[in-house]
mmCIF file of the N, C-alpha and C atoms, coordinates in Angstrom:
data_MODEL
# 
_entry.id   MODEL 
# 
loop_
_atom_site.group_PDB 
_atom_site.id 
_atom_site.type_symbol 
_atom_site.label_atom_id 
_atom_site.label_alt_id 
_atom_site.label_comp_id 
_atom_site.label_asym_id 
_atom_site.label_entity_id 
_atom_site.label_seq_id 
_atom_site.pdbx_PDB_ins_code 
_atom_site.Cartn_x 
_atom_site.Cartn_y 
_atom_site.Cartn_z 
_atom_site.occupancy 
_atom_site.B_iso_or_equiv 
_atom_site.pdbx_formal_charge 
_atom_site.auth_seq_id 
_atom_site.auth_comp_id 
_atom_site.auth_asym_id 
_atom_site.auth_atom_id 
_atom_site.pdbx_PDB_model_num 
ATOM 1   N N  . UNK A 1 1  ? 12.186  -11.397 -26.121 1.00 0.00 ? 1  UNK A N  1 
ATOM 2   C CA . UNK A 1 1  ? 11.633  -10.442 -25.182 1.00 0.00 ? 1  UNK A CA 1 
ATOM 3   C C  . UNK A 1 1  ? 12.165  -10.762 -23.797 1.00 0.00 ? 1  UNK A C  1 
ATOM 4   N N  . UNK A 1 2  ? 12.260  -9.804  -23.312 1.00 0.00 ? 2  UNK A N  1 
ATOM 5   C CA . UNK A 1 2  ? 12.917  -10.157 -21.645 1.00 0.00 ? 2  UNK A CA 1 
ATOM 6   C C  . UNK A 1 2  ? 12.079  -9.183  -20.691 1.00 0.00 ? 2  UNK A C  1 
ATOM 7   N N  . UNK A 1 3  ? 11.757  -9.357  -19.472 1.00 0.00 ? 3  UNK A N  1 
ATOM 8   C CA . UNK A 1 3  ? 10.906  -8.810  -18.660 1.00 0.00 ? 3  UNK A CA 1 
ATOM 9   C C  . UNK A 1 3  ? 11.275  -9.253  -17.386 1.00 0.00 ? 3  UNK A C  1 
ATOM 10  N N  . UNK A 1 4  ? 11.382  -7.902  -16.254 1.00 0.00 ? 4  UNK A N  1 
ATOM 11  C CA . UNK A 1 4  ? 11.784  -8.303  -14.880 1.00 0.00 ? 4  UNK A CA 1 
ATOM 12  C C  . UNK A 1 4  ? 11.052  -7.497  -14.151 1.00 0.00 ? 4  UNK A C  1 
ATOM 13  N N  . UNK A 1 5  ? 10.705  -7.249  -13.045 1.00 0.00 ? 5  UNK A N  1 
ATOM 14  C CA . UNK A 1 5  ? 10.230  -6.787  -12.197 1.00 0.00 ? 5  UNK A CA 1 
ATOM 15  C C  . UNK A 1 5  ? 10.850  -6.029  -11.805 1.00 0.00 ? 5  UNK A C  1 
ATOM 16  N N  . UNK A 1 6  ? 10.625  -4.417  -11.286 1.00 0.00 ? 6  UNK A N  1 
ATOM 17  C CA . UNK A 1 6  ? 12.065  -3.700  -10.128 1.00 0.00 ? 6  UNK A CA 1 
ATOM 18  C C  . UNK A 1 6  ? 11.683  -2.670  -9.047  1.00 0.00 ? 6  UNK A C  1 
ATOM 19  N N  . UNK A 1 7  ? 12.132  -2.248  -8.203  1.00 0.00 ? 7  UNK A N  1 
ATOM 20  C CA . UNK A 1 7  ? 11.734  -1.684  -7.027  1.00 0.00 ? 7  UNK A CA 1 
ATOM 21  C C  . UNK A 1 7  ? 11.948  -0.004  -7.730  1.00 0.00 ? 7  UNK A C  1 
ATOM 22  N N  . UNK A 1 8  ? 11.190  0.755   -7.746  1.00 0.00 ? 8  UNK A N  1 
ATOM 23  C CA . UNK A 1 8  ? 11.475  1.713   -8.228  1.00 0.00 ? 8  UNK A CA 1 
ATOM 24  C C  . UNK A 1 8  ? 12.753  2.441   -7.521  1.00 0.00 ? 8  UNK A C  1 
ATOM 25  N N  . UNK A 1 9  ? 12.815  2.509   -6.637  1.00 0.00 ? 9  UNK A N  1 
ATOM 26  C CA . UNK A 1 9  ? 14.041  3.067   -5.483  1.00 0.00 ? 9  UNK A CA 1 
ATOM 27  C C  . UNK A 1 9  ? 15.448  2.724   -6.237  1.00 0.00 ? 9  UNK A C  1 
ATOM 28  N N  . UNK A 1 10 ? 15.405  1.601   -7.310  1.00 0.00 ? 10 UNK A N  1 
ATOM 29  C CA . UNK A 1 10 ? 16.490  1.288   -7.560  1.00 0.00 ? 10 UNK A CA 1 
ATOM 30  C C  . UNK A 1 10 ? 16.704  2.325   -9.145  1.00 0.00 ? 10 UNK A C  1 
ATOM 31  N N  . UNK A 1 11 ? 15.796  3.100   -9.610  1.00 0.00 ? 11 UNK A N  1 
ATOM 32  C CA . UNK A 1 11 ? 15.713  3.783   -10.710 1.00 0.00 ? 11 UNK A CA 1 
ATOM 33  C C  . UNK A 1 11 ? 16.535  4.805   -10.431 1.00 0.00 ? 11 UNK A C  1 
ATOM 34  N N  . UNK A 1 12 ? 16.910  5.621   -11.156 1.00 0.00 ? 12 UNK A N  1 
ATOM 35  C CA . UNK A 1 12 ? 17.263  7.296   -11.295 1.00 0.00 ? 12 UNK A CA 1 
ATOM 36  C C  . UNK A 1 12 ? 16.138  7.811   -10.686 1.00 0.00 ? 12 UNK A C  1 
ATOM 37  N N  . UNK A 1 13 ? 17.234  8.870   -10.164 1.00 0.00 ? 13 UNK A N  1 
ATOM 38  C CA . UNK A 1 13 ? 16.007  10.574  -9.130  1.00 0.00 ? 13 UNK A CA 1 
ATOM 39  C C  . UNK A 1 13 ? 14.498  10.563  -10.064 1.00 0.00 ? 13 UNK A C  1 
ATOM 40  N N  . UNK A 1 14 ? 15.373  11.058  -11.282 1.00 0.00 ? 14 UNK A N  1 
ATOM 41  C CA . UNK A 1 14 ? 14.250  11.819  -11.965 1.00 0.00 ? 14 UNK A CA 1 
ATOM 42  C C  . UNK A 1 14 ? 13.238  10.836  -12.716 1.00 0.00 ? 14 UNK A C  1 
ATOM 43  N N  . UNK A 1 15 ? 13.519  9.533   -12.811 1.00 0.00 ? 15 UNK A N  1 
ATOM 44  C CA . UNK A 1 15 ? 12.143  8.441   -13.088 1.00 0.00 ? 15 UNK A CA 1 
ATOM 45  C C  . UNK A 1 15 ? 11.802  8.296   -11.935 1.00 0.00 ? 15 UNK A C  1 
ATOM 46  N N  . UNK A 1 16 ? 12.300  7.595   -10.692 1.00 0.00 ? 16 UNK A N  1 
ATOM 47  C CA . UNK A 1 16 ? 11.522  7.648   -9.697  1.00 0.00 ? 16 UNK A CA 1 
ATOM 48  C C  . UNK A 1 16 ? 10.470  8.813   -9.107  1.00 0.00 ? 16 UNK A C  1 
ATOM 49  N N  . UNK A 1 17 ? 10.678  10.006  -9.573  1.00 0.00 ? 17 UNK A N  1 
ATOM 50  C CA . UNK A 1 17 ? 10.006  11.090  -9.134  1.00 0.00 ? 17 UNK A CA 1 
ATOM 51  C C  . UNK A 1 17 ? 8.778   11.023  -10.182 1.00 0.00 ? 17 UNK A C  1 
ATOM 52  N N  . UNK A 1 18 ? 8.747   10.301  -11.514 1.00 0.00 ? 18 UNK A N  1 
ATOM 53  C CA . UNK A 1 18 ? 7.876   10.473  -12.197 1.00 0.00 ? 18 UNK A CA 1 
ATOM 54  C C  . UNK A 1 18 ? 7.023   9.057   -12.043 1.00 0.00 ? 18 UNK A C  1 
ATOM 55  N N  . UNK A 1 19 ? 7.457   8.156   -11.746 1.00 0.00 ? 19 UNK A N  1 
ATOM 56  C CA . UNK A 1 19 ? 6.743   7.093   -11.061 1.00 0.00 ? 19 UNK A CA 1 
ATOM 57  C C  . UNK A 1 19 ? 5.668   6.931   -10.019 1.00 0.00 ? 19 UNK A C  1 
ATOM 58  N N  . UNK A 1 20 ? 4.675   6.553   -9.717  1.00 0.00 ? 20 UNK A N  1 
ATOM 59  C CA . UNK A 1 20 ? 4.024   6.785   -8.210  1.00 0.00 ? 20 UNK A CA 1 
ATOM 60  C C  . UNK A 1 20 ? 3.602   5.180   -7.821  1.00 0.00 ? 20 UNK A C  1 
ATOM 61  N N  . UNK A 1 21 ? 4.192   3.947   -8.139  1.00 0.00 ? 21 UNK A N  1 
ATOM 62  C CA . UNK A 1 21 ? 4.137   2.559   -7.952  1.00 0.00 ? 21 UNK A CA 1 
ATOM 63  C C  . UNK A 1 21 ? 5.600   2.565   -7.053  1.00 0.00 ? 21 UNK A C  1 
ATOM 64  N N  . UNK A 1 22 ? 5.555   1.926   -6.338  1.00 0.00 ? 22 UNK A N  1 
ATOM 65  C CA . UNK A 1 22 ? 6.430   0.822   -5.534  1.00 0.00 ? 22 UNK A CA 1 
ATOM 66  C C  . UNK A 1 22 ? 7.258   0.042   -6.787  1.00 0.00 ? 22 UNK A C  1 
ATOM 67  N N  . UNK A 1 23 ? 6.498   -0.722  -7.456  1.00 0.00 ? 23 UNK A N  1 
ATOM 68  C CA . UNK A 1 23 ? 7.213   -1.347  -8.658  1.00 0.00 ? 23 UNK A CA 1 
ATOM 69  C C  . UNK A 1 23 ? 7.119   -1.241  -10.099 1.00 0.00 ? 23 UNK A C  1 
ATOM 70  N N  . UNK A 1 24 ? 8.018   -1.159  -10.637 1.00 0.00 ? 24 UNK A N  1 
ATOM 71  C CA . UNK A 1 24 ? 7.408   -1.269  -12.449 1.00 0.00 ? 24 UNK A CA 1 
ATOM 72  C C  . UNK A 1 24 ? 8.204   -2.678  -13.104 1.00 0.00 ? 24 UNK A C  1 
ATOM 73  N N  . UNK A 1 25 ? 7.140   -3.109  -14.154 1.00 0.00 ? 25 UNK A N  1 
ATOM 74  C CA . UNK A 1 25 ? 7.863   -3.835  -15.169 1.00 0.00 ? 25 UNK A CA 1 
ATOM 75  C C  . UNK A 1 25 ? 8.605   -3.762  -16.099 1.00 0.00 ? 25 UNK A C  1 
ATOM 76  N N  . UNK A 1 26 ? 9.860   -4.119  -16.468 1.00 0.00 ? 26 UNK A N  1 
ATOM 77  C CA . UNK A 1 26 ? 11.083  -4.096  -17.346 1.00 0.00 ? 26 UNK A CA 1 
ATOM 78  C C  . UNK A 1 26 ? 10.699  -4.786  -18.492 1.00 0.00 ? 26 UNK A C  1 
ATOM 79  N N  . UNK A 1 27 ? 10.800  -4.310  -19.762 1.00 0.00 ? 27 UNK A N  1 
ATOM 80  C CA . UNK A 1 27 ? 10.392  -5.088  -20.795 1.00 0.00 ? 27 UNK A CA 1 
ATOM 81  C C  . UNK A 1 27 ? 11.235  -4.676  -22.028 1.00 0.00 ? 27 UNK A C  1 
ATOM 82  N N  . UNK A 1 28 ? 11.829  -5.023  -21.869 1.00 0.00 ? 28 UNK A N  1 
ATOM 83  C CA . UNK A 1 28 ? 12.853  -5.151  -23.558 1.00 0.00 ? 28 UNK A CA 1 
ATOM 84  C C  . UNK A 1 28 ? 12.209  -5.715  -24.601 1.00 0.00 ? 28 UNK A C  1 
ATOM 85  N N  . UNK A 1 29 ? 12.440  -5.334  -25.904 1.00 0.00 ? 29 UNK A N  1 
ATOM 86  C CA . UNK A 1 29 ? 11.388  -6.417  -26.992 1.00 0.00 ? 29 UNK A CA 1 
ATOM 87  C C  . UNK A 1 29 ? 12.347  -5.257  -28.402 1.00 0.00 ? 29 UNK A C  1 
ATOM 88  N N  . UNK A 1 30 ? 12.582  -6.080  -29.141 1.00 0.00 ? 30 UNK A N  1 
ATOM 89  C CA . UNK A 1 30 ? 13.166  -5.225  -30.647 1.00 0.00 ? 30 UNK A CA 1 
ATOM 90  C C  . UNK A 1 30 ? 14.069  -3.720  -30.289 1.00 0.00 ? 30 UNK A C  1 
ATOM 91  N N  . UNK A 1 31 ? 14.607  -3.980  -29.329 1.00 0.00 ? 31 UNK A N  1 
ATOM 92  C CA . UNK A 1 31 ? 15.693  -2.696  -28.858 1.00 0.00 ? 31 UNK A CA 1 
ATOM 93  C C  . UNK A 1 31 ? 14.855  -1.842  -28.263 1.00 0.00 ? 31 UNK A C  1 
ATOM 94  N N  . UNK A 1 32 ? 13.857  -2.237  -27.722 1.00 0.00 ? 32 UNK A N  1 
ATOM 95  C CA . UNK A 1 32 ? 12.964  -0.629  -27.076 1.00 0.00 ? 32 UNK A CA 1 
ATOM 96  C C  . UNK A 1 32 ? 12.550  -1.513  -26.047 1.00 0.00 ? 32 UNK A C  1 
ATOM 97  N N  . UNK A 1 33 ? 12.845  0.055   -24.868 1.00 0.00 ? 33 UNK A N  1 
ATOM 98  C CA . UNK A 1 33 ? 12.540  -0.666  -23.169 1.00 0.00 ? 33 UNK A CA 1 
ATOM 99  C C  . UNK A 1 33 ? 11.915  0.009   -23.044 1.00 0.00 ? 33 UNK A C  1 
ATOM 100 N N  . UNK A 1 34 ? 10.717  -0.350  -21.975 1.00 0.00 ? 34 UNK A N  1 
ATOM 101 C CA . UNK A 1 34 ? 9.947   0.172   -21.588 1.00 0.00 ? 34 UNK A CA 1 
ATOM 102 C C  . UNK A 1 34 ? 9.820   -0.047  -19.798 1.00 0.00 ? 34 UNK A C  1 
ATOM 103 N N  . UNK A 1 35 ? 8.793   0.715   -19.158 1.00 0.00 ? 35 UNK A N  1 
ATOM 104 C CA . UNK A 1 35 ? 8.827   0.594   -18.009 1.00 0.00 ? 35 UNK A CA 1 
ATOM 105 C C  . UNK A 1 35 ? 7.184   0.942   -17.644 1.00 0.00 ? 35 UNK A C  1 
ATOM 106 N N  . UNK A 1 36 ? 6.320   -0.379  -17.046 1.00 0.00 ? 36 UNK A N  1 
ATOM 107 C CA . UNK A 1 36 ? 5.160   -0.365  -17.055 1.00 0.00 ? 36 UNK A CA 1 
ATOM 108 C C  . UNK A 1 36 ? 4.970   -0.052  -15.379 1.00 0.00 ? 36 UNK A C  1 
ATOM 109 N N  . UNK A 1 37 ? 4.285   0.844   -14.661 1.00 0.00 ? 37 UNK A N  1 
ATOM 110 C CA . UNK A 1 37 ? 4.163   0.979   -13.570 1.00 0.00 ? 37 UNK A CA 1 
ATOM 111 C C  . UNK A 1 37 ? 2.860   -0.672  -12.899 1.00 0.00 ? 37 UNK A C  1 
ATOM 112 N N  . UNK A 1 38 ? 3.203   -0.776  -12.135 1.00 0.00 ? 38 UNK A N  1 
ATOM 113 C CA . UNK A 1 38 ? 2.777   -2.344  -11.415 1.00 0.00 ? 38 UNK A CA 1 
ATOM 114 C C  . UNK A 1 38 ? 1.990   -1.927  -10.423 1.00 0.00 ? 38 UNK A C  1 
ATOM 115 N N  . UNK A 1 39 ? 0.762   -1.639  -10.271 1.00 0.00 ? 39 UNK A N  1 
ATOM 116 C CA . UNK A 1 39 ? -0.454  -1.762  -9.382  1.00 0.00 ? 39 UNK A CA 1 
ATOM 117 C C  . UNK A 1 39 ? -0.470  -2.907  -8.677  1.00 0.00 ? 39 UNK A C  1 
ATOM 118 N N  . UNK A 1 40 ? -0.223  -3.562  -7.229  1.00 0.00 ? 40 UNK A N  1 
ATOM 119 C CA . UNK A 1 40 ? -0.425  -4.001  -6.079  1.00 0.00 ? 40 UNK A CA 1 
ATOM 120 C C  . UNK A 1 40 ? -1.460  -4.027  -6.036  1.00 0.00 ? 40 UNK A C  1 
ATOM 121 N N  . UNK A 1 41 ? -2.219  -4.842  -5.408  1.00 0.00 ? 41 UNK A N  1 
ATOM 122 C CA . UNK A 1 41 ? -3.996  -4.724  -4.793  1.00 0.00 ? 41 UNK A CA 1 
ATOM 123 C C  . UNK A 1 41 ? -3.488  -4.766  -3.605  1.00 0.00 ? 41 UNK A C  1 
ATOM 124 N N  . UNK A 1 42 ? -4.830  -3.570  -3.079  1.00 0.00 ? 42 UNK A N  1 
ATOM 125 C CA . UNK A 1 42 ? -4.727  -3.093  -1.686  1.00 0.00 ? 42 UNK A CA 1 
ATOM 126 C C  . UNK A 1 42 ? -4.962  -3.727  -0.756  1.00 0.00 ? 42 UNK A C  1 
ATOM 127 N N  . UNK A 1 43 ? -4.384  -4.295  0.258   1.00 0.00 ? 43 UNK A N  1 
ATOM 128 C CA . UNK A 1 43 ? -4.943  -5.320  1.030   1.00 0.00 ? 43 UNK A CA 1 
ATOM 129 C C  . UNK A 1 43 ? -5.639  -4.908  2.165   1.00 0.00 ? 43 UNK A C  1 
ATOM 130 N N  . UNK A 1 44 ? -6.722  -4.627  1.959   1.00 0.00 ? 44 UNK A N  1 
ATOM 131 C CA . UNK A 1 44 ? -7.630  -3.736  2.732   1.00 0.00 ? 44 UNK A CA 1 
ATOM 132 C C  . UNK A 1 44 ? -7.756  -4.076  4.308   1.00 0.00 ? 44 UNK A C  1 
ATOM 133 N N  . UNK A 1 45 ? -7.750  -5.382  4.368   1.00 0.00 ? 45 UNK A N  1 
ATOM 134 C CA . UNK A 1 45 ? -7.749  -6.488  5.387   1.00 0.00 ? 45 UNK A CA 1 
ATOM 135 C C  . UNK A 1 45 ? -6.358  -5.594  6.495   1.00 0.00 ? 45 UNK A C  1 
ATOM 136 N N  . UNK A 1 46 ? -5.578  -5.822  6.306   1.00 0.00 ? 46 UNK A N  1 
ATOM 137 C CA . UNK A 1 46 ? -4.305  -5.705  6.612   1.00 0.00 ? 46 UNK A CA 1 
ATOM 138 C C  . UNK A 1 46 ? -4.334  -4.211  7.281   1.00 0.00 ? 46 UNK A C  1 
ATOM 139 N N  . UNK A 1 47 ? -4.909  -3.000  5.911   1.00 0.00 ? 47 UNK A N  1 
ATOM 140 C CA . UNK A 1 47 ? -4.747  -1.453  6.633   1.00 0.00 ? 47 UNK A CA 1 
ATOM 141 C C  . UNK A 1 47 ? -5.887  -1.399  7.435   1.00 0.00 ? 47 UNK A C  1 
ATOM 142 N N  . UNK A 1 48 ? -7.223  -1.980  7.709   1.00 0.00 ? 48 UNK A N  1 
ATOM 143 C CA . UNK A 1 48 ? -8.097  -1.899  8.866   1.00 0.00 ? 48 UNK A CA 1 
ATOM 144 C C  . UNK A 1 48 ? -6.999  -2.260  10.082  1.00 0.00 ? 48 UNK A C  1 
ATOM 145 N N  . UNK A 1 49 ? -6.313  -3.831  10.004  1.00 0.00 ? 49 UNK A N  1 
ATOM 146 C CA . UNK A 1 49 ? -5.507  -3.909  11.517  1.00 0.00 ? 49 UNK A CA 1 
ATOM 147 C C  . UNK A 1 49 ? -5.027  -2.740  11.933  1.00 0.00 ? 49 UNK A C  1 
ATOM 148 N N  . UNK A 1 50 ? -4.564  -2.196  10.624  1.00 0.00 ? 50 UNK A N  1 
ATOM 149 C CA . UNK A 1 50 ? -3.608  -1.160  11.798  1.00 0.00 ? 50 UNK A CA 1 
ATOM 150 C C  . UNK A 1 50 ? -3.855  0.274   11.919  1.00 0.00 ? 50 UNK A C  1 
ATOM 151 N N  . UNK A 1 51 ? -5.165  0.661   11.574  1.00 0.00 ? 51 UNK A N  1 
ATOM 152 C CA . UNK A 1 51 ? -5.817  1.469   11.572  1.00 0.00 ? 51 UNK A CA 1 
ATOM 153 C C  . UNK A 1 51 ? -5.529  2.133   13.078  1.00 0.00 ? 51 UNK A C  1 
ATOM 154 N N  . UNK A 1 52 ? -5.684  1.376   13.840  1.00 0.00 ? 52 UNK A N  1 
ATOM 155 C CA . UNK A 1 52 ? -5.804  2.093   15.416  1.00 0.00 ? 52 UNK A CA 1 
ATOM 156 C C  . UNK A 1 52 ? -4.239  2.192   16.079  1.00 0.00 ? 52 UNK A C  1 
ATOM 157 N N  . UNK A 1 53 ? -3.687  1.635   15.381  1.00 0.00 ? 53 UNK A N  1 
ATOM 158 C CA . UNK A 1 53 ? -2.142  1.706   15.135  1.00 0.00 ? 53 UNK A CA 1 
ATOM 159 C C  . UNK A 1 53 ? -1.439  3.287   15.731  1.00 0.00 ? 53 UNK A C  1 
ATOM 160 N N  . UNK A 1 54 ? -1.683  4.439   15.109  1.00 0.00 ? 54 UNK A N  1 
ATOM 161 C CA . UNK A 1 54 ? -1.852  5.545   15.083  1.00 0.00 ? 54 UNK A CA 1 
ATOM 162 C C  . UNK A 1 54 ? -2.228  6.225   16.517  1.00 0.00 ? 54 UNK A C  1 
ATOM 163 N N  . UNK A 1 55 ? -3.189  5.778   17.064  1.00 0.00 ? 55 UNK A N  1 
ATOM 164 C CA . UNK A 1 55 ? -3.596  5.649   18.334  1.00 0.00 ? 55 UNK A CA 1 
ATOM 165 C C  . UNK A 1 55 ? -3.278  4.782   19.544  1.00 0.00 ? 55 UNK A C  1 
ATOM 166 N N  . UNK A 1 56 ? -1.641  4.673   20.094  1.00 0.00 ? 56 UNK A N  1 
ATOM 167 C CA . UNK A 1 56 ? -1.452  3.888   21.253  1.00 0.00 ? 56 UNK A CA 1 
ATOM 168 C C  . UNK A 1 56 ? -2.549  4.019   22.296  1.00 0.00 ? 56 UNK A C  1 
ATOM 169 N N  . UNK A 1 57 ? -2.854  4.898   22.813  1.00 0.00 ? 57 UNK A N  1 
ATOM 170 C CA . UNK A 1 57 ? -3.577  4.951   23.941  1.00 0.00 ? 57 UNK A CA 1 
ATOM 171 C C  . UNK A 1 57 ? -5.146  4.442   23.714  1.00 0.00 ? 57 UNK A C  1 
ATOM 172 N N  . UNK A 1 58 ? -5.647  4.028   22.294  1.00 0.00 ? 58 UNK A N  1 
ATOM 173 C CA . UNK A 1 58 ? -6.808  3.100   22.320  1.00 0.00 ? 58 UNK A CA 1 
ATOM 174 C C  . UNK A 1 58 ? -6.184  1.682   21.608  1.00 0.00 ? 58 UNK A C  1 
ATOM 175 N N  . UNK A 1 59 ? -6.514  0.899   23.258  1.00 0.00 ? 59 UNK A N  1 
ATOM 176 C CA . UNK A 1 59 ? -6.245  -0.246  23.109  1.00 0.00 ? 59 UNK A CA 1 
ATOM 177 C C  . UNK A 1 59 ? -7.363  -1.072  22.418  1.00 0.00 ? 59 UNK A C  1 
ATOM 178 N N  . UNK A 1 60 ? -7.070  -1.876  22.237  1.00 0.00 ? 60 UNK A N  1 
ATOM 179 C CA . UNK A 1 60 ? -8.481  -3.189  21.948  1.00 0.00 ? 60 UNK A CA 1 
ATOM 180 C C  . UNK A 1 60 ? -9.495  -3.148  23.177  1.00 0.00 ? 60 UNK A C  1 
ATOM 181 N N  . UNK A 1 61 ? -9.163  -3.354  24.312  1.00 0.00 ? 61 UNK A N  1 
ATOM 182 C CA . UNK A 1 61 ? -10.142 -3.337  25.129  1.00 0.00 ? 61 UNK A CA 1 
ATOM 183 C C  . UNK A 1 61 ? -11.158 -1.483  25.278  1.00 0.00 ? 61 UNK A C  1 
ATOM 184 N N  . UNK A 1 62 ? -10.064 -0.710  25.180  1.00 0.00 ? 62 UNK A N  1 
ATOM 185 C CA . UNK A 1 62 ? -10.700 0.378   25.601  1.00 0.00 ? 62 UNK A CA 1 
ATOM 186 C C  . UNK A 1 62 ? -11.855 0.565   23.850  1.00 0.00 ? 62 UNK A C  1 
ATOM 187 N N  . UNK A 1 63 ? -11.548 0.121   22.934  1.00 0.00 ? 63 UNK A N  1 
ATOM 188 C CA . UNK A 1 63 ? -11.921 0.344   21.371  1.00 0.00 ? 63 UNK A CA 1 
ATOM 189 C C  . UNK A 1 63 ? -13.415 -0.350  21.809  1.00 0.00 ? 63 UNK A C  1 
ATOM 190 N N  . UNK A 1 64 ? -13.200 -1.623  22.134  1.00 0.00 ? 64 UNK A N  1 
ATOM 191 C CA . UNK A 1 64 ? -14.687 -2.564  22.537  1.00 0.00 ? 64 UNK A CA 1 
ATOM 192 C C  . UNK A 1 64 ? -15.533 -1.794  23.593  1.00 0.00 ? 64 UNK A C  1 
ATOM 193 N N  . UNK A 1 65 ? -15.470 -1.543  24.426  1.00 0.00 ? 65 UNK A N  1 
ATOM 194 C CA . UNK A 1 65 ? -15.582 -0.806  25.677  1.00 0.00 ? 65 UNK A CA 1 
ATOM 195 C C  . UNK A 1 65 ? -16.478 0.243   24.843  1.00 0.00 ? 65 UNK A C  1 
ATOM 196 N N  . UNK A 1 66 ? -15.888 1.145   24.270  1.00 0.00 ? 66 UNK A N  1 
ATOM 197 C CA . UNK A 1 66 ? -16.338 2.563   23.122  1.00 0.00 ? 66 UNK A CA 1 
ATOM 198 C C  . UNK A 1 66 ? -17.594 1.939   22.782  1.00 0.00 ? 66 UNK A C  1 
ATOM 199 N N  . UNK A 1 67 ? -17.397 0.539   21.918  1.00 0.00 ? 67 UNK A N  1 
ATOM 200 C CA . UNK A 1 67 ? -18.471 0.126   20.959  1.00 0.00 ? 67 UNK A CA 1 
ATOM 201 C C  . UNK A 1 67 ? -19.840 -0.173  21.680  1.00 0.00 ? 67 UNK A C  1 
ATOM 202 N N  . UNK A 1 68 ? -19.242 -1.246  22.777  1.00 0.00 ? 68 UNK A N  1 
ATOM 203 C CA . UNK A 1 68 ? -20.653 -1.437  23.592  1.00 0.00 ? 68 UNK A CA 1 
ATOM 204 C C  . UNK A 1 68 ? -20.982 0.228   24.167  1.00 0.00 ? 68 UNK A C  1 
ATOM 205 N N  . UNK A 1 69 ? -20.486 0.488   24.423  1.00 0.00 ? 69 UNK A N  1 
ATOM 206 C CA . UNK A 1 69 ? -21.492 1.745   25.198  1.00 0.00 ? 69 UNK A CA 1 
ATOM 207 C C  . UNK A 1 69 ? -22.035 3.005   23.779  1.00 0.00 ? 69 UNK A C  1 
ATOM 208 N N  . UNK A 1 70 ? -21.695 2.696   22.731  1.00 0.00 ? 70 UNK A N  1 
ATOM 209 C CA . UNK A 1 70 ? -22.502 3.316   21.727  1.00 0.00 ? 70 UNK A CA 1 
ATOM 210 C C  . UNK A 1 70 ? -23.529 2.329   21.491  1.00 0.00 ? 70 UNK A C  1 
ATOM 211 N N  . UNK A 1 71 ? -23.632 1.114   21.187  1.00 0.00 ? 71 UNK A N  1 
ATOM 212 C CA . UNK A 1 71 ? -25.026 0.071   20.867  1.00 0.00 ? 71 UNK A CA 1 
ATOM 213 C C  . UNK A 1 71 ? -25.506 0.652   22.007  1.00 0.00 ? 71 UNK A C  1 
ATOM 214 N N  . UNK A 1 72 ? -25.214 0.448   23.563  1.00 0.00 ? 72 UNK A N  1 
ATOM 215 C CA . UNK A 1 72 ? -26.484 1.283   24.691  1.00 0.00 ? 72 UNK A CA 1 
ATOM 216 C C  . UNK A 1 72 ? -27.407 2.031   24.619  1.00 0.00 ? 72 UNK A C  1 
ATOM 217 N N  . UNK A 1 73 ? -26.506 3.027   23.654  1.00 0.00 ? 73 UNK A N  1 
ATOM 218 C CA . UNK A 1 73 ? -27.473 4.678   23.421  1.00 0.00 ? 73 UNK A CA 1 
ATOM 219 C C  . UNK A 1 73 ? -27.978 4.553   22.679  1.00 0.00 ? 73 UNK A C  1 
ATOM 220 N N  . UNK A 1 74 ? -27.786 3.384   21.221  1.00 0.00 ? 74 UNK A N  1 
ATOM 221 C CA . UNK A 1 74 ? -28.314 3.039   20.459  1.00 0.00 ? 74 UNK A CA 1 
ATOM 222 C C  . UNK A 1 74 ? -29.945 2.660   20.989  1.00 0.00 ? 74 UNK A C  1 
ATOM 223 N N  . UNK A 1 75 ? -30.050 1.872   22.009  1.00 0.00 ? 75 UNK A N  1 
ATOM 224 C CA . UNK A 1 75 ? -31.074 1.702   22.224  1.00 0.00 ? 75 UNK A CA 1 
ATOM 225 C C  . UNK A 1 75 ? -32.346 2.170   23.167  1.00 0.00 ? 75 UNK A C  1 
# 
């Protein structure tokens, strides 16, 4: 059996179009290949940082700034 990892980008048009992973697994075994699509875990951590990303003009300070003056009204 042989098994590799591959970037889908490196596939043909028309598998890559039927793909929706970043990567799949290569698996040869008794003359039949297969191609297992490879689920990543989301690193949730990571897309909060850059959440505000999107938004140059809210900085960190102006984002904090926002927060305290909503707890205010909060109270």
């Amino acid at each position: 059996m042989y098994e590799m990892t591959l970037n889908t980008r490196a596939l043909p048009e028309t598998l890559f179009r039927l793909i929706q992973t970043e990567k799949v697994m290569l698996r040869q075994r008794d003359g039949e290949i297969r191609l297992i699509p490879v689920q990543e875990p989301i690193d949730y951590i990571e897309k909060l940082r850059g959440s505000l990303a999107a938004y140059p003009e809210m900085s960190v300070d102006n984002f904090l700034t926002r927060k305290h003056a909503d707890k205010e009204l909060e109270r």
